[in-house]
N, C-alpha and C positions, 0 to 999 in steps of 0.2 A: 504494500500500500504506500503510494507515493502521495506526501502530504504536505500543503503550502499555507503559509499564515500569510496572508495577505495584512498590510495595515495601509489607509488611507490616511493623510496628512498633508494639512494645512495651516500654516505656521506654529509649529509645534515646538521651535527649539529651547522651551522652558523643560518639554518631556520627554524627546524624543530618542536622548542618548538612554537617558534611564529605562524606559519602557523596551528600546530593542535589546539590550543587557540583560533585562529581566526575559523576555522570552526567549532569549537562548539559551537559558537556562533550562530549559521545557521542552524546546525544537530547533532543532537548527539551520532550515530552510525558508529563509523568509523573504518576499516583497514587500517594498514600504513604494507607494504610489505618492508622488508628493504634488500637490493639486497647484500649483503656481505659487510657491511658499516665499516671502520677501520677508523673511524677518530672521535670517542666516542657514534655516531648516536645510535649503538646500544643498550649504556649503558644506553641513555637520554631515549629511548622508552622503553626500561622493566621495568623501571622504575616508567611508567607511569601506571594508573589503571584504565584510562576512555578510551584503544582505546582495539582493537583487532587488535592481531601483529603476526606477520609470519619472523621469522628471519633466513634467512641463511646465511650458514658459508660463503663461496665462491657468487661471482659475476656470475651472470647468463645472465642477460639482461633484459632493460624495457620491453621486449615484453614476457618475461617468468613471469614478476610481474606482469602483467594485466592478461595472461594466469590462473595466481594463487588464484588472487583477483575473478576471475569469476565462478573458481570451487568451491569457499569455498562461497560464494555468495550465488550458485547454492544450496551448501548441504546444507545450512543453513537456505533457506526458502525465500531470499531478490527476491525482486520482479524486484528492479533498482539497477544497480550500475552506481555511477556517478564517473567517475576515474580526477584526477589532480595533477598536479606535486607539489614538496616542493619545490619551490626554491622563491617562491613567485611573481612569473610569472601568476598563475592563479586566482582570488580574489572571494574569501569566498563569498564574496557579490552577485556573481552571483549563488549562488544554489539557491534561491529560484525563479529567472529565467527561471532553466532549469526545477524546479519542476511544474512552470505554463504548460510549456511546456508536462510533462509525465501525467500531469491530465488530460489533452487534449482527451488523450486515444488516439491518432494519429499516433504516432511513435514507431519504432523500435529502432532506434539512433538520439539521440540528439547531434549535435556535433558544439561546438562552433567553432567561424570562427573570428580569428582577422584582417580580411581585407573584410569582408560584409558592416562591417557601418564605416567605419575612425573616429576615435574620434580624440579632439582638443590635448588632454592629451596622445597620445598615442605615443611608442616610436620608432625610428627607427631600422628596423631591420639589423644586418650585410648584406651586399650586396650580398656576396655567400650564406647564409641561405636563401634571399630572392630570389636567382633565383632558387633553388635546387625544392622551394614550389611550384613558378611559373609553374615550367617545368612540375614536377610533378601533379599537380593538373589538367593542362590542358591535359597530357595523359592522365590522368582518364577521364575526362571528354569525351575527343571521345573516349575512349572503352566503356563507362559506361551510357552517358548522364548522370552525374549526376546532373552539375550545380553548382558544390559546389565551395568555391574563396579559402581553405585552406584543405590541407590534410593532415598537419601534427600537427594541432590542439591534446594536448592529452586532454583536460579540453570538457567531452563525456558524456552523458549518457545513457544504452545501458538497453534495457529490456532483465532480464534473461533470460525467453524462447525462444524468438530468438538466444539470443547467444549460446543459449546451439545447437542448430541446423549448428553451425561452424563448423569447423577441423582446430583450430589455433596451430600451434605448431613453429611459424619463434618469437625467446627467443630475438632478436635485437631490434636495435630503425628500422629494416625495417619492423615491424610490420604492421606499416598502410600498406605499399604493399602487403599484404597478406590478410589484414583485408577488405580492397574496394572490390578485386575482390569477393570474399566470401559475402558481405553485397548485389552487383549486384546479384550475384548466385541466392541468396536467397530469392530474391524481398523484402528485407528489406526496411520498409519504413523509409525514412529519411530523414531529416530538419536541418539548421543552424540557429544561433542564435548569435548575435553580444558577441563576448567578446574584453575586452581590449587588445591591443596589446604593451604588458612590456618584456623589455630585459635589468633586471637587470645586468645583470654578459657578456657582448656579445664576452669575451674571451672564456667561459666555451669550452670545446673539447669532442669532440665523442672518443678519443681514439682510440690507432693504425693507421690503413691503412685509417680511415676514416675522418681523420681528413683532408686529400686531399679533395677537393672540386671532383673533378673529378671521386677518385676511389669513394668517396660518393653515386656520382649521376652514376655511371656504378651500383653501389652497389644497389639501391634499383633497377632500372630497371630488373635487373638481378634478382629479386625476385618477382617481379610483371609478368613478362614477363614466371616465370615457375608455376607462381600461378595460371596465366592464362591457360594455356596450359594444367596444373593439371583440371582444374573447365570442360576446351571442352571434358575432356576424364570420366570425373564422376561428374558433375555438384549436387550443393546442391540445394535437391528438395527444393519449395515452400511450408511452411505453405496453408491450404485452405484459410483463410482468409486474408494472406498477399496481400499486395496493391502492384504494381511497385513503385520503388525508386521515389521519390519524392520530392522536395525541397518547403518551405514553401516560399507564395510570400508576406507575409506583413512584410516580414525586422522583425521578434518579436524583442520588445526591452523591 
């Protein structure tokens, strides 16, 4: 099993030496995608000679560095990518978690969920971040059944060949609106898995128009709702042996 951590990043050089030190400590094969980083990020990562790196010039969107991280994945032979942020919000310590979990041979997407199991340690999140997930997760749920308690989890891990059976092209953080409907489509099978719930920085900002709570949450509906509409007019067939969407029921911890 050939297995890749993807990490996207955008001016991260407060985290970024630290967080890829910590996860080499876990795995040793890593991409860090740096999204048009002007604030030295990108000087610290060429730098470096133990990751695989993809830099551009301009600022694209997290959802064009997952996009990127999956084709180069794909050419390259990896069998998983397991994607997480730099900010230090997602903790190294769980990839050998999500690896119990892809051994399993069960799933399509492993996707951690920071409101599955509460922990005593875990932090509170902004009150508008927390309803935006809320709202969200619970329309997936009735279009989708899927069960799941978080949707905007990006700490995932995603079997190539499935993914490659996508049409992902929404380059924003309204990527997950694009990605659920398409993971349904496709009878992807899929499970969560407790991660911590940490909000180091809970100023950090989406930028622009989205930093409104409200054009926010119009914002991703407004891409779930033509994602969906796209999937009823050319739906992505089913692998033969894919399973319906599925969520595990023993809480993995």
């Amino acid at each position: 099993m050939r297995l890749l951590i993807a990490v996207p990043v955008f001016n991260e050089a407060k985290y970024v030496g630290r967080v890829l030190d910590k996860i080499r400590q876990f795995w040793p094969e890593i991409l860090v995608v740096d999204d048009g980083s002007t604030d030295g990020t990108g000087e610290m990562l060429s730098a470096r000679s133990d990751i695989r790196l993809i830099r551009r010039k301009e600022n694209r969107g997290y959802g064009k560095s997952l996009i990127d991280a999956f084709a180069l994945a794909d050419g390259a032979g990896y069998d998983w990518v397991i994607t997480m942020d730099c900010d230090e919000q997602h903790e190294p310590e769980m990839i050998p978690k999500f690896i119990e979990q892809i051994e399993t041979d069960r799933w399509d997407i492993i996707s951690g969920s920071r409101y599955l199991s509460p922990r005593n340690n875990d932090d509170l999140p902004p009150q508008e971040r927390r309803a935006v997930n809320v709202t969200i997760t619970s329309v997936l749920n009735d279009l989708f059944h899927f069960g799941i308690t978080d949707a905007f989890c990006g700490f995932k891990a995603h079997r190539v060949s499935a993914m490659r059976r996508l049409r992902l092209d929404e380059e924003g953080y309204a990527f997950p609106l694009q990605l659920w409907p398409q993971v349904a489509s496709a009878n992807l099978r899929l499970t969560e898995i407790p991660v911590r719930l940490i909000y180091n920085d809970p100023t950090r900002h989406f930028g622009g128009s989205l930093d409104d709570v409200g054009n926010r949450l119009r914002h991703y509906l407004d891409v779930l709702s033509k994602e969906v509409a796209r999937l009823a007019e050319n739906p992505l067939a089913a692998a033969p042996e894919a399973a319906p969407p599925e969520t595990c029921g023993c809480l993995c911890d």
